[in-house]
C-alpha atoms as an extended CHARMM CRD file, in Angstrom:
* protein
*
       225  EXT
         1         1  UNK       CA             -0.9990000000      -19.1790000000       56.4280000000  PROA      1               0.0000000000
         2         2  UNK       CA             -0.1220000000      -22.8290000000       55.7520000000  PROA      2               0.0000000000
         3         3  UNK       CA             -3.2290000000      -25.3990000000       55.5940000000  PROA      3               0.0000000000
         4         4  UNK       CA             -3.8500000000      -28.1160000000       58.2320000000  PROA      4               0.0000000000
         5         5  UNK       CA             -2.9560000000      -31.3420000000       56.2590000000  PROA      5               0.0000000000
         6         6  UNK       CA             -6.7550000000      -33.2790000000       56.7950000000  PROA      6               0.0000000000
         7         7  UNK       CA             -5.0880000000      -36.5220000000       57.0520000000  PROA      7               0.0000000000
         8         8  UNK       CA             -7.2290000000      -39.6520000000       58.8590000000  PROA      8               0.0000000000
         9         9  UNK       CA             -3.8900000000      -40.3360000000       61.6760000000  PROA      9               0.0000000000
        10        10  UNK       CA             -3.2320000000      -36.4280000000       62.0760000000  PROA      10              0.0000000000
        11        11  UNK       CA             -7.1160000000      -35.7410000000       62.7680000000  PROA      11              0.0000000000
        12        12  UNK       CA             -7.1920000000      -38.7830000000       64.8680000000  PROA      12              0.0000000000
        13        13  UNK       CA             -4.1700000000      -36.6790000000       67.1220000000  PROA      13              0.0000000000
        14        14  UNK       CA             -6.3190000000      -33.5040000000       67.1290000000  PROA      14              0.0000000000
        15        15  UNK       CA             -9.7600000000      -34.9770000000       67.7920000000  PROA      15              0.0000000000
        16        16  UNK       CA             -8.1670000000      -36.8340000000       71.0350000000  PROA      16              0.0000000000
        17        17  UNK       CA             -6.3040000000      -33.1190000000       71.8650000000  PROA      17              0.0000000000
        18        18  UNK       CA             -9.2720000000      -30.6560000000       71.9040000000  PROA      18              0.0000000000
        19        19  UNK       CA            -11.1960000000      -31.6240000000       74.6060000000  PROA      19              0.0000000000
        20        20  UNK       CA             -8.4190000000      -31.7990000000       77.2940000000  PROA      20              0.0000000000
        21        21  UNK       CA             -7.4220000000      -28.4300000000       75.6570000000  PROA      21              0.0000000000
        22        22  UNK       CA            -11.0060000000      -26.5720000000       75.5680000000  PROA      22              0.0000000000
        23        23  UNK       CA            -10.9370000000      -27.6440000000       79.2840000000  PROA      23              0.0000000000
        24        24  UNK       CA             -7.4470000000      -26.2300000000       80.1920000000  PROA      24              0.0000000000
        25        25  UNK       CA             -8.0190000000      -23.4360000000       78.0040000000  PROA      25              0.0000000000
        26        26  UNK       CA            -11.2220000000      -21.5710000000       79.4700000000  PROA      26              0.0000000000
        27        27  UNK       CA             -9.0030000000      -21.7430000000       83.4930000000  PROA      27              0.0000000000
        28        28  UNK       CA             -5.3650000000      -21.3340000000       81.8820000000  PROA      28              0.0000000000
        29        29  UNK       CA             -5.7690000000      -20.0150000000       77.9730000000  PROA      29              0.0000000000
        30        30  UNK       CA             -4.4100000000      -21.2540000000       75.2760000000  PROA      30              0.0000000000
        31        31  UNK       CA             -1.0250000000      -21.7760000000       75.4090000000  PROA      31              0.0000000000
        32        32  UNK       CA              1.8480000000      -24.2370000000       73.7960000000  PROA      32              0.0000000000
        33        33  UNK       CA              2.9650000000      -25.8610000000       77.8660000000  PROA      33              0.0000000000
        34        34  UNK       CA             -1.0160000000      -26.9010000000       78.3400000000  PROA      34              0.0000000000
        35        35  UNK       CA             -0.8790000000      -28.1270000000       74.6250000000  PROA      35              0.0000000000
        36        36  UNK       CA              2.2320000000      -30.2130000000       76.0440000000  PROA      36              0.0000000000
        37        37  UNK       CA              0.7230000000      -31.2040000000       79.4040000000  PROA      37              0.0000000000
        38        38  UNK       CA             -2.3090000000      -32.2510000000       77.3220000000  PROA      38              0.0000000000
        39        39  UNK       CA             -0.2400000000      -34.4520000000       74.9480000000  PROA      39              0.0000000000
        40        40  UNK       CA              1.2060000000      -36.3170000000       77.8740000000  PROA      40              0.0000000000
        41        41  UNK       CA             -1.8670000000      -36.9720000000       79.4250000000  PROA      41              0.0000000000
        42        42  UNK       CA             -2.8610000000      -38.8670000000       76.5990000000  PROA      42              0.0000000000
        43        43  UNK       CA              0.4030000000      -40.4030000000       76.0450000000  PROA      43              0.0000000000
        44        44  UNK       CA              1.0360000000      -39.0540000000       72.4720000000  PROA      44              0.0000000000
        45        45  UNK       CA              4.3750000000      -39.4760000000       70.9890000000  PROA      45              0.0000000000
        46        46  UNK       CA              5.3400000000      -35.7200000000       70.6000000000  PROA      46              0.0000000000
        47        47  UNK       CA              6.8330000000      -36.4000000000       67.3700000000  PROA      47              0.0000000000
        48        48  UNK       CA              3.0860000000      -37.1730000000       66.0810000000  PROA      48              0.0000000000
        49        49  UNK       CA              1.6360000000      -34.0450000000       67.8620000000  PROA      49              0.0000000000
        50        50  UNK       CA              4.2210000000      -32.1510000000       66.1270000000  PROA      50              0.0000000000
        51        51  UNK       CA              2.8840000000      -33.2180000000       62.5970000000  PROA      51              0.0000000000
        52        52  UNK       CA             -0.5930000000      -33.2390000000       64.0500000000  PROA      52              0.0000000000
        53        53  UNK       CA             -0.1520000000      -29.2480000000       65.1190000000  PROA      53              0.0000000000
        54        54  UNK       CA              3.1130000000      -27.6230000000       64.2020000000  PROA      54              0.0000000000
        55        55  UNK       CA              2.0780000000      -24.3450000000       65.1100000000  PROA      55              0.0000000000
        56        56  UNK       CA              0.7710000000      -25.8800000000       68.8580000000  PROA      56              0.0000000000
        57        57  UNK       CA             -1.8560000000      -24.0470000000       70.2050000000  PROA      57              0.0000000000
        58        58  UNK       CA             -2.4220000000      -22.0070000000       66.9230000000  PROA      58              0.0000000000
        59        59  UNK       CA             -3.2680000000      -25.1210000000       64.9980000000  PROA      59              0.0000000000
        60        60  UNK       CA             -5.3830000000      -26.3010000000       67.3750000000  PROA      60              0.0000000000
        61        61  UNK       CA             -7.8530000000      -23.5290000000       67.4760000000  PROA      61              0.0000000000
        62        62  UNK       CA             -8.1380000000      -23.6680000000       63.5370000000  PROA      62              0.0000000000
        63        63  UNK       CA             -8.8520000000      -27.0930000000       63.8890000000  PROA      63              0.0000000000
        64        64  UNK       CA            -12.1530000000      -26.3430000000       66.1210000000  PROA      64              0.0000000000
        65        65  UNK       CA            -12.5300000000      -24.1030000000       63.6470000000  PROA      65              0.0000000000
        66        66  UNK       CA            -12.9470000000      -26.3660000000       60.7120000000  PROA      66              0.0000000000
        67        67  UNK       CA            -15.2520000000      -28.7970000000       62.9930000000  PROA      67              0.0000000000
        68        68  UNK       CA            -17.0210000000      -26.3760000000       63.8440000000  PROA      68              0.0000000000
        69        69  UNK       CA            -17.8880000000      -25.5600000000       60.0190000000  PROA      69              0.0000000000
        70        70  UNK       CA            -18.6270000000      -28.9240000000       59.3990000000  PROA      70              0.0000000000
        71        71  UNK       CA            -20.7340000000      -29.1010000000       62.5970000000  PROA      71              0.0000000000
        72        72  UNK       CA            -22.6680000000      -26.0130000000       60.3770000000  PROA      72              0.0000000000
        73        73  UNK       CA            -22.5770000000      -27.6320000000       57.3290000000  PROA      73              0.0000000000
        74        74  UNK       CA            -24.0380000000      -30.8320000000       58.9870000000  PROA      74              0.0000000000
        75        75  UNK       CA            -26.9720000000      -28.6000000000       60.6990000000  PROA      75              0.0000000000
        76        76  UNK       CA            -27.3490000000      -27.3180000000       56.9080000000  PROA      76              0.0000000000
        77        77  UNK       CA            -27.8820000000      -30.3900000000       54.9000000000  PROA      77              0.0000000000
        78        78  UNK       CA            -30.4330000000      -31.7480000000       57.6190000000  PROA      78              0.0000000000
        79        79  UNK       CA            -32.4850000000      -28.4800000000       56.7860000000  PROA      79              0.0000000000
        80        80  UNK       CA            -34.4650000000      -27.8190000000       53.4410000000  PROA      80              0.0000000000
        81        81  UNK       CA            -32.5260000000      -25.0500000000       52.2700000000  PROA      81              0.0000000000
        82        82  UNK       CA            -34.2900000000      -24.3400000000       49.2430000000  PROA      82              0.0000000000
        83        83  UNK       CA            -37.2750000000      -23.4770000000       50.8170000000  PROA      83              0.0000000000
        84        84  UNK       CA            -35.6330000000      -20.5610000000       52.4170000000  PROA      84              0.0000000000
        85        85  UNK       CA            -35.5460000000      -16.7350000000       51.6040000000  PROA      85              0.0000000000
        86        86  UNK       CA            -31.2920000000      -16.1160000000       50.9850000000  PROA      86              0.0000000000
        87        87  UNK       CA            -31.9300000000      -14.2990000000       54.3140000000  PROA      87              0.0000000000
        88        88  UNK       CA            -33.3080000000      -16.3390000000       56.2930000000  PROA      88              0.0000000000
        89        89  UNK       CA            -30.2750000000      -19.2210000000       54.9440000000  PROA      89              0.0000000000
        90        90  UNK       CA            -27.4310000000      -16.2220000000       56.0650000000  PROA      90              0.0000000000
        91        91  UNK       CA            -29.2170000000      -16.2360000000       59.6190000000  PROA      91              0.0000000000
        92        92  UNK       CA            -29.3520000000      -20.2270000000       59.3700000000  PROA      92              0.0000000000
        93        93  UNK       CA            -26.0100000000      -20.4830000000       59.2770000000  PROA      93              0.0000000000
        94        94  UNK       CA            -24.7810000000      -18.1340000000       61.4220000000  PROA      94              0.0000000000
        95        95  UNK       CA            -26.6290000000      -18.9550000000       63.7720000000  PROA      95              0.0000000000
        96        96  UNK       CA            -25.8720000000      -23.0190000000       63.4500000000  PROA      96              0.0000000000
        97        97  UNK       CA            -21.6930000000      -21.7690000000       63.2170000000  PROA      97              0.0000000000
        98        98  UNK       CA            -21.9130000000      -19.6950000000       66.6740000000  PROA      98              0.0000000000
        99        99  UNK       CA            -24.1990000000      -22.8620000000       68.1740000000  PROA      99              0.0000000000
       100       100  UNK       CA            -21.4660000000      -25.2890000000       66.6740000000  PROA      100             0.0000000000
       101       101  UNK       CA            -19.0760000000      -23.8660000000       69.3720000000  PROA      101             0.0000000000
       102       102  UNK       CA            -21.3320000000      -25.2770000000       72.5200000000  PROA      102             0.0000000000
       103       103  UNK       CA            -22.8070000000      -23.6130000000       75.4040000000  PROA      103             0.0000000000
       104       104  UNK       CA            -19.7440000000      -24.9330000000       77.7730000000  PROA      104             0.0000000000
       105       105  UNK       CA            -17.2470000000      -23.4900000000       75.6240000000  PROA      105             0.0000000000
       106       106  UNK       CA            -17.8000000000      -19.9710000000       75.4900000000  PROA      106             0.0000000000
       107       107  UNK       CA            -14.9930000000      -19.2700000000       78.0740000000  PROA      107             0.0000000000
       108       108  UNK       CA            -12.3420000000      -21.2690000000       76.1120000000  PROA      108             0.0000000000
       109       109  UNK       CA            -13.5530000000      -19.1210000000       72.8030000000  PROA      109             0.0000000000
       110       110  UNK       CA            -12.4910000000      -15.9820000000       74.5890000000  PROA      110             0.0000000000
       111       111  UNK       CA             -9.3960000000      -17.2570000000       75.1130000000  PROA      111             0.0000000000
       112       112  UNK       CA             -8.9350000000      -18.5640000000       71.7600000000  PROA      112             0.0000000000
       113       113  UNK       CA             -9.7910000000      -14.6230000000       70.4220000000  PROA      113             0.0000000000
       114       114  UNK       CA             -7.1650000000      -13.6570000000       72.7480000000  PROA      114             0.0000000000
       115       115  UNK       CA             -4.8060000000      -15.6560000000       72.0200000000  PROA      115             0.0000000000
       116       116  UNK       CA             -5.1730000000      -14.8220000000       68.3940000000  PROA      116             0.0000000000
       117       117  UNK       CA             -5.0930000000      -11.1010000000       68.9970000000  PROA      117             0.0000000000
       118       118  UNK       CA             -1.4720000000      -11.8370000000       69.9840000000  PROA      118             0.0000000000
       119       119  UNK       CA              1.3660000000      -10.2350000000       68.0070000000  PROA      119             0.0000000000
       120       120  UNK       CA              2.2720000000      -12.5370000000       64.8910000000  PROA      120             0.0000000000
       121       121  UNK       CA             -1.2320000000      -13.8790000000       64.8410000000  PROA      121             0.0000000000
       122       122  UNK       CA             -3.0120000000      -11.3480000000       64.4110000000  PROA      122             0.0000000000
       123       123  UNK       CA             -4.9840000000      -12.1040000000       60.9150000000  PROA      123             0.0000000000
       124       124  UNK       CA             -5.7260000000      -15.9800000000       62.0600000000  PROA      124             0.0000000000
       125       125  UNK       CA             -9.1640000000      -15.0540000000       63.6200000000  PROA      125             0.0000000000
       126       126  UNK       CA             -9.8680000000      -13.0050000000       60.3730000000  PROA      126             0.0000000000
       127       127  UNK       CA             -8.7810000000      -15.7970000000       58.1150000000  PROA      127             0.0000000000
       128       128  UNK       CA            -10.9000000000      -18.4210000000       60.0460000000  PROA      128             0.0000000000
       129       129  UNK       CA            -14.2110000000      -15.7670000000       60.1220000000  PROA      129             0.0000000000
       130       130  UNK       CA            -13.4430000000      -15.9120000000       56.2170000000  PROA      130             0.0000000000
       131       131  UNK       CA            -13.2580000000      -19.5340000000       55.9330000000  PROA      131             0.0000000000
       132       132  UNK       CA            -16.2160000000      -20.0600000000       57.5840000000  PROA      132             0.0000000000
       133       133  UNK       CA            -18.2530000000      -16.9370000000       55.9030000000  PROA      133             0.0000000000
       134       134  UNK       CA            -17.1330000000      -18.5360000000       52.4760000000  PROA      134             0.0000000000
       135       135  UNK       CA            -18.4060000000      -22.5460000000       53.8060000000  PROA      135             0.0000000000
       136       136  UNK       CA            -21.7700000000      -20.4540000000       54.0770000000  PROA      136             0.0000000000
       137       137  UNK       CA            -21.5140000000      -18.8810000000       51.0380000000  PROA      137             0.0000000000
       138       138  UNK       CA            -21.1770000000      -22.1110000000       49.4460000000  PROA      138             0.0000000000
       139       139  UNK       CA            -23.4030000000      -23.5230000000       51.1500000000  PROA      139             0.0000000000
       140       140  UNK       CA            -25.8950000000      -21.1600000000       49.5740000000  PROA      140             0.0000000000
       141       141  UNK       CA            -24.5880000000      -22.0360000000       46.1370000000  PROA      141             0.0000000000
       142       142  UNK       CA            -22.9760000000      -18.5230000000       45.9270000000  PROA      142             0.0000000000
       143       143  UNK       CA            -21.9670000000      -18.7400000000       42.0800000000  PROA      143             0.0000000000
       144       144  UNK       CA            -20.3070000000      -14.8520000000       42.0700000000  PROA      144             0.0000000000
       145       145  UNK       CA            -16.5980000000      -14.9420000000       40.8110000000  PROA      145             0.0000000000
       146       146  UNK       CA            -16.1470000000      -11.0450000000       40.1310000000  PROA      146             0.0000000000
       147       147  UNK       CA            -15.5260000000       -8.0810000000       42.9320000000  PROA      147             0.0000000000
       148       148  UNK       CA            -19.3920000000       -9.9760000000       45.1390000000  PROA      148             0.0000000000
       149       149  UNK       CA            -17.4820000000      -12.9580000000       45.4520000000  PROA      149             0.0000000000
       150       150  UNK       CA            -15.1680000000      -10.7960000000       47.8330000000  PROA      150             0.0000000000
       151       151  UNK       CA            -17.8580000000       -8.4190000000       49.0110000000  PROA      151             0.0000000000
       152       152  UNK       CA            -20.0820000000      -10.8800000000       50.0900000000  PROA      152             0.0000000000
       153       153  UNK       CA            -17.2040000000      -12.9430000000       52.1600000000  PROA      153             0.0000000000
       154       154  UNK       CA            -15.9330000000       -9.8480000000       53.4160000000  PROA      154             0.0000000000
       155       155  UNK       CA            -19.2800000000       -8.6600000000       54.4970000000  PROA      155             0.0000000000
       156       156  UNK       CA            -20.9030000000      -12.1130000000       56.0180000000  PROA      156             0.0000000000
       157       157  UNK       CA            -17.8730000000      -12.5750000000       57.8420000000  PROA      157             0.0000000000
       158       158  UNK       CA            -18.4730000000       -9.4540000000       59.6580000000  PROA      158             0.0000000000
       159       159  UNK       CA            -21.6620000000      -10.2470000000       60.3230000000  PROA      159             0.0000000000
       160       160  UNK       CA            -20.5570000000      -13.5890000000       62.0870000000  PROA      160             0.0000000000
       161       161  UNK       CA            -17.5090000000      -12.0290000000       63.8050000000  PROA      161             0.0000000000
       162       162  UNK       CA            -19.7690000000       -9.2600000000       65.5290000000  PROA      162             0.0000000000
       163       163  UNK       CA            -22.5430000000      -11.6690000000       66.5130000000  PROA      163             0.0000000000
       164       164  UNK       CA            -19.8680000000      -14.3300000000       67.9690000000  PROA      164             0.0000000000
       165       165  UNK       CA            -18.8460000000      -11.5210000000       69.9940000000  PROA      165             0.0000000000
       166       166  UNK       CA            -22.4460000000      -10.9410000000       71.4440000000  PROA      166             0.0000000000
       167       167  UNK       CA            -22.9980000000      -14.3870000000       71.9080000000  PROA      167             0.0000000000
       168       168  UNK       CA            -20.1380000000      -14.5970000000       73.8980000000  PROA      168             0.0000000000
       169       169  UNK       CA            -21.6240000000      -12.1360000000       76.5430000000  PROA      169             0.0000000000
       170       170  UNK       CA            -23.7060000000      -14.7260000000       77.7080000000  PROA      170             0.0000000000
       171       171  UNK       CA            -26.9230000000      -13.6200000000       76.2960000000  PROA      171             0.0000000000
       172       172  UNK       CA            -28.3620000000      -15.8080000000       73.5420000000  PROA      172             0.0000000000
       173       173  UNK       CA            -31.5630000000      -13.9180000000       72.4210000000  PROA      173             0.0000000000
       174       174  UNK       CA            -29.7410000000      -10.7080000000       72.5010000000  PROA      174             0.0000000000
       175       175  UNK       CA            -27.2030000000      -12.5260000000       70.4760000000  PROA      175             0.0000000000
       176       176  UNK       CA            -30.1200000000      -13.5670000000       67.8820000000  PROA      176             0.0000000000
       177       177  UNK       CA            -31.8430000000      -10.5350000000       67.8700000000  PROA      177             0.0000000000
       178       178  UNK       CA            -28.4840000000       -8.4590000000       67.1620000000  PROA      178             0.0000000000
       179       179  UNK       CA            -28.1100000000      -11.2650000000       64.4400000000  PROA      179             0.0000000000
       180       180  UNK       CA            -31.5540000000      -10.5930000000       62.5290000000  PROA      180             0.0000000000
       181       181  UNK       CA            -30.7780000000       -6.8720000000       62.6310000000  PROA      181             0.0000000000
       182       182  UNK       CA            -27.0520000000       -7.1410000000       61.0340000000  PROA      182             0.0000000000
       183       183  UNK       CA            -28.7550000000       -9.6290000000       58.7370000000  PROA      183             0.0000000000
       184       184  UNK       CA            -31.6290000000       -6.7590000000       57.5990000000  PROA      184             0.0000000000
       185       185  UNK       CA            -29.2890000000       -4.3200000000       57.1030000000  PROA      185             0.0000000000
       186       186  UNK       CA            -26.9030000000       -6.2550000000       54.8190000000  PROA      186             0.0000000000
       187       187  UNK       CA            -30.0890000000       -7.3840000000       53.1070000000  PROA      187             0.0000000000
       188       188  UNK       CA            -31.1630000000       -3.6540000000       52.3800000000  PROA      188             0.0000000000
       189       189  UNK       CA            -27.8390000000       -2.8340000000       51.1290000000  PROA      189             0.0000000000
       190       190  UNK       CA            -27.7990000000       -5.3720000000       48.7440000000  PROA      190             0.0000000000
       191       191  UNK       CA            -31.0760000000       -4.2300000000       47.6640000000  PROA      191             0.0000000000
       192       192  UNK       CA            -30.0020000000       -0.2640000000       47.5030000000  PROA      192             0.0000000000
       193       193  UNK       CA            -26.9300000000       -2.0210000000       45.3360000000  PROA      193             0.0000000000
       194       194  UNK       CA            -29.0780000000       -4.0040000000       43.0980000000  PROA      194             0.0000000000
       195       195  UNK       CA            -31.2330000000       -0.9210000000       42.4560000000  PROA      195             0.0000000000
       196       196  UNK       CA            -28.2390000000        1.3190000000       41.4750000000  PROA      196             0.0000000000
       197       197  UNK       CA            -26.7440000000       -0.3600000000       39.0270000000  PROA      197             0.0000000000
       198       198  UNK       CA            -30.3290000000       -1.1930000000       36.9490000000  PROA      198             0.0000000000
       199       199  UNK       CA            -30.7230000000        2.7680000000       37.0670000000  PROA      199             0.0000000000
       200       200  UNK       CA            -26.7550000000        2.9240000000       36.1110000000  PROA      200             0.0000000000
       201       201  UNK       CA            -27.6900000000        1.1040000000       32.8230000000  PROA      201             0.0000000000
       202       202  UNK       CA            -29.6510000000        4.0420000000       31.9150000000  PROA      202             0.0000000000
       203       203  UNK       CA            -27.3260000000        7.4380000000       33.0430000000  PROA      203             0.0000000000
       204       204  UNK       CA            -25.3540000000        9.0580000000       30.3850000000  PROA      204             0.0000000000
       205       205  UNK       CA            -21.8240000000        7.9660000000       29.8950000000  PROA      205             0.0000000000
       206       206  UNK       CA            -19.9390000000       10.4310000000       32.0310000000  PROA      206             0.0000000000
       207       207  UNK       CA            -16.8760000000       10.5700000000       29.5700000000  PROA      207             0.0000000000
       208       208  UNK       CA            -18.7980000000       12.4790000000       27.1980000000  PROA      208             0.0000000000
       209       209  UNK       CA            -19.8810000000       15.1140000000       30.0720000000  PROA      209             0.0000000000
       210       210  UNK       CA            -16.8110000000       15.8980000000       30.3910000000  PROA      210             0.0000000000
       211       211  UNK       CA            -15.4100000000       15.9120000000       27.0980000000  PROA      211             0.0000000000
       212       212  UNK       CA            -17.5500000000       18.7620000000       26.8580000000  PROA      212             0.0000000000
       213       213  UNK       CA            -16.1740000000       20.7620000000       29.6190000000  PROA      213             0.0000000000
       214       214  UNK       CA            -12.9900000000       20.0670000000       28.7430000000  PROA      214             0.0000000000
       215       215  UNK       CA            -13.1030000000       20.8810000000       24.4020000000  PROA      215             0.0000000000
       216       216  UNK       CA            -16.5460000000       22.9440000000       24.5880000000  PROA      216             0.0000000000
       217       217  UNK       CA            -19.7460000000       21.2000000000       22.7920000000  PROA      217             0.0000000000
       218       218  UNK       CA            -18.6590000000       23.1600000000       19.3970000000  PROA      218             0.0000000000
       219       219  UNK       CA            -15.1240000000       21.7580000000       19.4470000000  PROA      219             0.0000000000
       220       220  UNK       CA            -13.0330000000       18.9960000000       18.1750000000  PROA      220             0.0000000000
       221       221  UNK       CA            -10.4960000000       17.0680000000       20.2350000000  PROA      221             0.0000000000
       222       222  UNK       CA             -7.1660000000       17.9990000000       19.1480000000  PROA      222             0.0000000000
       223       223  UNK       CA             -5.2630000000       15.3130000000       17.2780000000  PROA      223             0.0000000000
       224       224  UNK       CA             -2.1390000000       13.8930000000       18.6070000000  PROA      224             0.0000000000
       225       225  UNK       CA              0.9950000000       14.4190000000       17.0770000000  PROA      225             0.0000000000
C-alpha cells in the first residue's frame, strides 16, 4: 500500500477536499466523479488533486484516517496518561479514535467501510484499523518488539474495528459499554498469558519426555553414522 506523501501543499489540497466529500459521501458514497465534482467546486487544478490523492477516493478516506489519529493523539496528550491503569488508556483511546470521527459523520463512515469492502481494496480498512491500533500502542509507550508487538496490534485493532461498528448503529452507550467488555476480556487474556508462561518456567522440558518414549529410560540414543 503506498504512503500518503505528508507534504504542507498536498495536505493543504486534502484538508480543503474532505469536507465537501464527507458531505457528498454520506447521500452519494464515496466515489472518484464526487471526488471530481468536489475538486471543481473548489477550483483545484486537477493536476494538484492528482498528487494530492492518486488513488481518488481511496486516498481520501486514509487521509481522515490519519486526522483522525492525530485528533486521538491530541485528546491523549491533553490527558494524564500516566495516572491510568493500561486498561483504562486502551479504552481512552478507543474511545477518543471512534469520537475523532464526529457525530455528523457516521453516515459518510459507512460508506467509507463500503467502499473499502470493494474488490481490490479490500485490506485498506484493515491496514488503517492497524495504523491506528499501533498510534495507540505507542501512545502507551508499547516497548514489545518480539511476536506481542504483533499480538497486541492485531488484537487492539479488533477491538476498535468491532466497537466502530457498534458505534455506528447509532447507539453511543451501547457502543461504550460493548467497548469496556471487549476491553475486560483482552485484559483477562493477557493475564491468563502472563500466568502461563511464569508456570512454563517451571514444567519439565518436554524433549526429554519424549526421548524416553522414543529410546526407553534404560537406553542410549543411537549414534549417527
Amino acid at each position: 500500500m503506498s504512503k500518503l506523501q505528508p507534504q504542507p501543499h498536498l495536505d493543504a489540497i486534502r484538508e480543503q477536499l474532505l469536507p465537501l466529500m464527507l458531505a457528498d459521501a454520506a447521500f452519494d458514497g464515496w466515489t472518484d466523479a464526487g471526488l471530481q465534482q468536489c475538486a471543481q467546486k473548489l477550483k483545484l487544478d486537477p493536476g494538484a488533486v492528482e498528487l494530492a490523492v492518486p488513488r481518488g477516493c481511496i486516498d481520501l478516506i486514509r487521509y481522515w484516517a490519519n486526522c483522525n489519529d492525530q485528533a486521538m493523539l491530541d485528546a491523549w496528550a491533553k490527558t494524564k496518561p500516566r495516572l491510568k491503569k493500561i486498561r483504562e488508556k486502551a479504552v481512552f483511546l478507543v474511545r477518543s479514535r471512534i469520537v475523532a470521527v464526529g457525530e455528523n459523520n457516521r453516515e459518510a463512515a459507512r460508506r467509507a467501510l463500503a467502499r473499502l469492502a470493494l474488490p481490490g481494496t479490500s485490506g485498506e480498512a484493515l491496514a488503517m484499523a492497524w495504523a491506528s491500533a499501533d498510534a495507540m500502542w505507542r501512545a502507551m509507550n508499547d516497548t514489545s518488539t518480539d511476536y506481542n508487538y504483533y499480538t497486541k496490534r492485531l488484537i487492539l485493532s479488533g477491538v476498535f474495528i468491532s466497537t466502530f461498528q457498534v458505534w455506528l448503529q447509532g447507539d453511543d452507550d451501547k457502543a461504550w459499554a460493548f467497548l469496556d467488555h471487549r476491553i475486560s476480556n483482552v485484559m483477562q487474556f493477557e493475564g491468563f498469558k502472563a500466568k502461563m508462561r511464569n508456570r512454563a518456567e517451571t514444567w519439565p522440558d518436554p524433549t526429554k519426555f519424549l526421548a524416553r518414549l522414543r529410546y526407553g529410560t534404560g537406553r542410549t540414543r543411537p549414534r549417527r553414522m
